[in-house]
N, C-alpha and C positions, 0 to 999 in steps of 0.2 A: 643679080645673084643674091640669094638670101642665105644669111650668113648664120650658123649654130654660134648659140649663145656662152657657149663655154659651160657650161652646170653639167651635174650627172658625170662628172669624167670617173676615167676608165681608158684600161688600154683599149677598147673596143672603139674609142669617142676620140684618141688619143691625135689620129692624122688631120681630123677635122678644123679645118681655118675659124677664124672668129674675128669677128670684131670687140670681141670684150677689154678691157684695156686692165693690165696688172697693175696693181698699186700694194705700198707696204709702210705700214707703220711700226716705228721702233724708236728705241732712243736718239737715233742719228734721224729720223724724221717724223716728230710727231703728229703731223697733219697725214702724211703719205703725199702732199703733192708730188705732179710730174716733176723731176729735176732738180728738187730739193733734200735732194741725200745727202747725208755725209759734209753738210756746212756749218756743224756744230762747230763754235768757239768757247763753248763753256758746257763741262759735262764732267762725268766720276774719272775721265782719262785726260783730262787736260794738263797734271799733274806731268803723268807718264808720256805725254806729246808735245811738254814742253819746247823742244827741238826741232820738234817736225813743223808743229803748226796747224792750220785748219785744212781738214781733208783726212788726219793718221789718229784714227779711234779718238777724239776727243768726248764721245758720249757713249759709250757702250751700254750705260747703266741708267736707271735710275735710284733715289733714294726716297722714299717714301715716311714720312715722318709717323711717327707713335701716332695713335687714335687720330687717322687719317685718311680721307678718300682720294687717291689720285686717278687722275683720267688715264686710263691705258689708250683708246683712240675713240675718237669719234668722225662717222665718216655719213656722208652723203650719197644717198642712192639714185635709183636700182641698182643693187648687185650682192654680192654673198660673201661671207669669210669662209676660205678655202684651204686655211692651214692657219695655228696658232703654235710658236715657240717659246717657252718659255721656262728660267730657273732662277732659281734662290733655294735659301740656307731651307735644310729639311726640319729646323726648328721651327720655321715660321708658317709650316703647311697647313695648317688647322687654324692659324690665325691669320689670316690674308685671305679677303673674303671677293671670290669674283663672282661679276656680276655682269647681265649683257639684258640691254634695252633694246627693243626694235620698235620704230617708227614711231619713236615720239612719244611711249609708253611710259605711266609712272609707276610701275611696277615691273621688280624686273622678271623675264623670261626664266634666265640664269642664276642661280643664288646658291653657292658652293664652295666649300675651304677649296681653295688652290691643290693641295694634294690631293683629296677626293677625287677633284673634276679629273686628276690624272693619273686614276687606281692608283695613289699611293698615301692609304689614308692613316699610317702609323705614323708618319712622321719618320721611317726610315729606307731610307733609299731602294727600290726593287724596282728593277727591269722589265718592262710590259712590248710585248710583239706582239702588238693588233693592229687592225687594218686601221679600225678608227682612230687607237691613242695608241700612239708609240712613245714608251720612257728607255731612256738610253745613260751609258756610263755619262758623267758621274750626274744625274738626276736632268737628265734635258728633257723635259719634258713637250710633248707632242701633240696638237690635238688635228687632227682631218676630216672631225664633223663639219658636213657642209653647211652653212648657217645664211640664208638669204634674209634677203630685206628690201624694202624698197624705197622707203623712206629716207630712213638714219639707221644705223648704231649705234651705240653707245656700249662701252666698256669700260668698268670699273674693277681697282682692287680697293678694299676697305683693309685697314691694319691695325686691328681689332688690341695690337699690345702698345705697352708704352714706349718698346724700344724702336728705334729704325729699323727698316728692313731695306736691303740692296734688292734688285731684279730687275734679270735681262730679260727682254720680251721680244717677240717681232711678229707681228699680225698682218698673213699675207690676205689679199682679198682681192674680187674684180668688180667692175664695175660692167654693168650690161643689165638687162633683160630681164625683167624674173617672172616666170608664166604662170599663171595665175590658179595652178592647181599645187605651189610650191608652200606648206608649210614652214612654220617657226619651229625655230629650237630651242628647246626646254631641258630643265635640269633642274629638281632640285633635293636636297639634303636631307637626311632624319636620322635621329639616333633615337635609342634604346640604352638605358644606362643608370640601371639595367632594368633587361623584359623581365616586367610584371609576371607572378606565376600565372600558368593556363594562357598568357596574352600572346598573342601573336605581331609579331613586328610589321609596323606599316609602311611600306617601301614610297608608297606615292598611293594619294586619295583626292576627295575634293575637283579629281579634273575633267572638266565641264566642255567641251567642245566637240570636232572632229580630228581624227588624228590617228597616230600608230605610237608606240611605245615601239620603243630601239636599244634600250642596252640598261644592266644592272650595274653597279658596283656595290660587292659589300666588304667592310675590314670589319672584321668579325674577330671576338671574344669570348675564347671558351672560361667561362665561371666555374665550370664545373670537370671532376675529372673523368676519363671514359670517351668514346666518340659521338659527338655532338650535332650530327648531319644527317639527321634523320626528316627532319620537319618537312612539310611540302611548298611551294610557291604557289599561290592563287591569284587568278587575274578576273578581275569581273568588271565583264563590260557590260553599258547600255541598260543600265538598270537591274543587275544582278543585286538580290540584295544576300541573301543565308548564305546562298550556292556560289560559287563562281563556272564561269562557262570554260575556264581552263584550270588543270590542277595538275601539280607536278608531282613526280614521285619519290625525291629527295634532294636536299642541299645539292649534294655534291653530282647527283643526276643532272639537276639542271644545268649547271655550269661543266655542260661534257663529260664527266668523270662520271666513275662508279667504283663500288666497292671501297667506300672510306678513304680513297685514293690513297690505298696504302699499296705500293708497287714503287721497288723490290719488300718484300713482306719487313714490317716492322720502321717503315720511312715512310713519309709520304713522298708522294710522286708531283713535282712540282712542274707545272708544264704554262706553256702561251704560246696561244695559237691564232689565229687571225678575228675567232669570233668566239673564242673560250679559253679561260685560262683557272686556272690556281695558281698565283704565280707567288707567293712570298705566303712564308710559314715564319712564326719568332716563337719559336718554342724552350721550354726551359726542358730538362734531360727530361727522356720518356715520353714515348709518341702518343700517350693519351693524358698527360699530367695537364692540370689547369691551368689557367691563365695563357694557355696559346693563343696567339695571334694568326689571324690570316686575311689576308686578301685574293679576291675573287670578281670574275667579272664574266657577263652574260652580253653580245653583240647579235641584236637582233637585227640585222643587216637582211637578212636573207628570210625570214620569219617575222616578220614587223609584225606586231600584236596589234590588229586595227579596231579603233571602235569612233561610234556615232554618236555618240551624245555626253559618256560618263565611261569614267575609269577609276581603279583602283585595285592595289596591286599589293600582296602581304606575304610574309614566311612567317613559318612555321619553326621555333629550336625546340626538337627533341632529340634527348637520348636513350640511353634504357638507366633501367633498375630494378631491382630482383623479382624473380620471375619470368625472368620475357616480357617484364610491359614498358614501354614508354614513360620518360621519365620529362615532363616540361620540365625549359631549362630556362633559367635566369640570366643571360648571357649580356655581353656588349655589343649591340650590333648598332652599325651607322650605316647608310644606304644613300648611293645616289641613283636617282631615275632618270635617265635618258628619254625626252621622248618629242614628236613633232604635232603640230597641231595650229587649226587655225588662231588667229587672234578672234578676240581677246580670250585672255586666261584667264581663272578665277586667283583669287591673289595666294601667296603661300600661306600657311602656320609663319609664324616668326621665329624667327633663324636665333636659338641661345646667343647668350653671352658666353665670353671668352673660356670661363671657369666649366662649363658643360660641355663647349667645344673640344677642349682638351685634351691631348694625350698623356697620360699618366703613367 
């Protein structure tokens, strides 16, 4: 009997037997070996388990020292991460930098503040119901991108400030099979800060391979006062250069919504959904006053943008201004691109320093 690999799940795939074998790493087991849980004698809970002893949360945590890289896991293939948990203080979201290597790679795939990679890119705490990242009271953050390999992993936080940082983490994954038409998972960051006039912000360029584009996140910065969601989204594959071969017909279109997502008249209408959301507004009094905040996010699960050779992918901030015309806008926008593709990648732009990373 030939036995399903466990990948692709779904309740559809849900009854099906496997020989894939579960493994998790966390603070209570760094490696994920079989049978090595929970044998910590020295961790952030030894304190608190005085009494108990080895076996009652002696490591729940780690601590990560200032201007420092610690290994979150490293594991050995074939097989895929199939869920990522993880929290810490929402001060440190922008400055705790993840990153994820597959096979053996010197560059990584993944390169993302920790909030970003989990639509929560102000630095304060909002709730996300999606399929792929789920964030939950009070900041648990979620990830369900399926992420194969077949080599290694490798996972990193970098902690980019001088102070400590505490976090929980727990990275489930299997070990099995991975068939040979299964793409890497990519990710990576860019801010605007702020868009040049007339410029259009660059979500993700430079990507060189075979592949599909999966999902947007932006925490977005209105500069300016008035509604600011007019711009379009452009994706140009396989050698598009003026044109793009897809164009959207606004912000707030894209990301499921319409009409300023102002609904009941004079609020916005904050919603999350399994493959679209507007989920967090920080606005100061007055639903078009400046300096609003928002975060947003696009899951192309069902719609995967495929391309053969090159990609690259940009919005547009407009608003108006007198007359009826379009007003470019100088905004704050920071983007993460979600997307799959074969190795190798071409390498990133490099990732700012702390002081541009920043939420202010």
């Amino acid at each position: 009997m030939e036995f399903y690999n466990g990948l692709g799940l779904g309740l559809g795939s849900l009854s099906r037997l496997s020989r894939a074998k579960s493994r998790s790493i966390s603070a209570e087991n760094f490696t994920g070996e079989k049978g090595k849980a929970g044998m910590a004698v020295e961790g952030t809970g030894k304190q608190a388990a005085r009494d108990l002893g080895q076996g009652w949360k002696v490591s729940p945590s780690v601590k990560i020292a200032g201007k420092s890289v610690f290994t979150l896991g490293e594991i050995r293939g074939p097989g895929a991460i199939q869920h990522i948990w993880l929290t810490c203080f929402p001060g440190t979201w922008r400055s705790l930098i993840l990153r994820m290597y597959w096979d053996g790679e010197s560059e990584p795939s993944v390169e993302v503040p920790v909030g970003d990679f989990f639509c929560n890119g102000w630095c304060e705490r909002s709730n996300v119901n999606s399929l792929p990242v789920a964030v939950n009271p009070a900041g648990g953050m979620n990830s369900y991108w399926e992420m194969p390999f077949r080599g290694s992993a490798l996972l990193t936080l970098e902690n980019l400030d001088e102070q400590e940082a505490v976090v929980y983490y727990q990275i489930d994954y299997t070990l099995t099979d991975v068939p040979d038409d299964a793409a890497y998972f990519h990710a990576q960051w860019r801010r605007s800060h702020p868009l040049g006039y007339k410029e259009v912000h660059t979500i993700v360029d430079g990507v060189q391979g075979h592949g599909h584009y999966v999902g947007t996140y932006l925490a977005w910065q209105s500069n300016s006062s008035g509604w600011f969601g007019e711009g379009e989204i452009k994706f140009y594959l396989d050698g598009d250069r003026n044109f793009p071969t897809i164009c959207g017909t606004g912000t707030e279109d894209y990301f499921g919504g319409a009409w300023n997502w102002e609904q009941p008249k004079g609020q916005y209408g904050l919603y999350s959904t399994p493959f679209l959301g507007m989920h967090q507004v920080l606005q100061p009094d007055g639903l078009y006053r400046s300096q609003q905040r928002f975060g947003m996010y696009r899951w192309h699960v069902m719609d995967p943008v495929r391309f053969d050779t090159d990609l690259r992918v940009t919005i547009q901030a407009l608003g108006w201004r007198s007359g009826g015309r379009y007003l470019p806008l100088q905004d704050d926008i920071a983007s993460t691109a979600f997307w799959y593709q074969a190795e190798p990648h071409s390498p990133y732009p490099k990732l700012p320093d702390k002081d541009v990373l920043e939420v202010v």
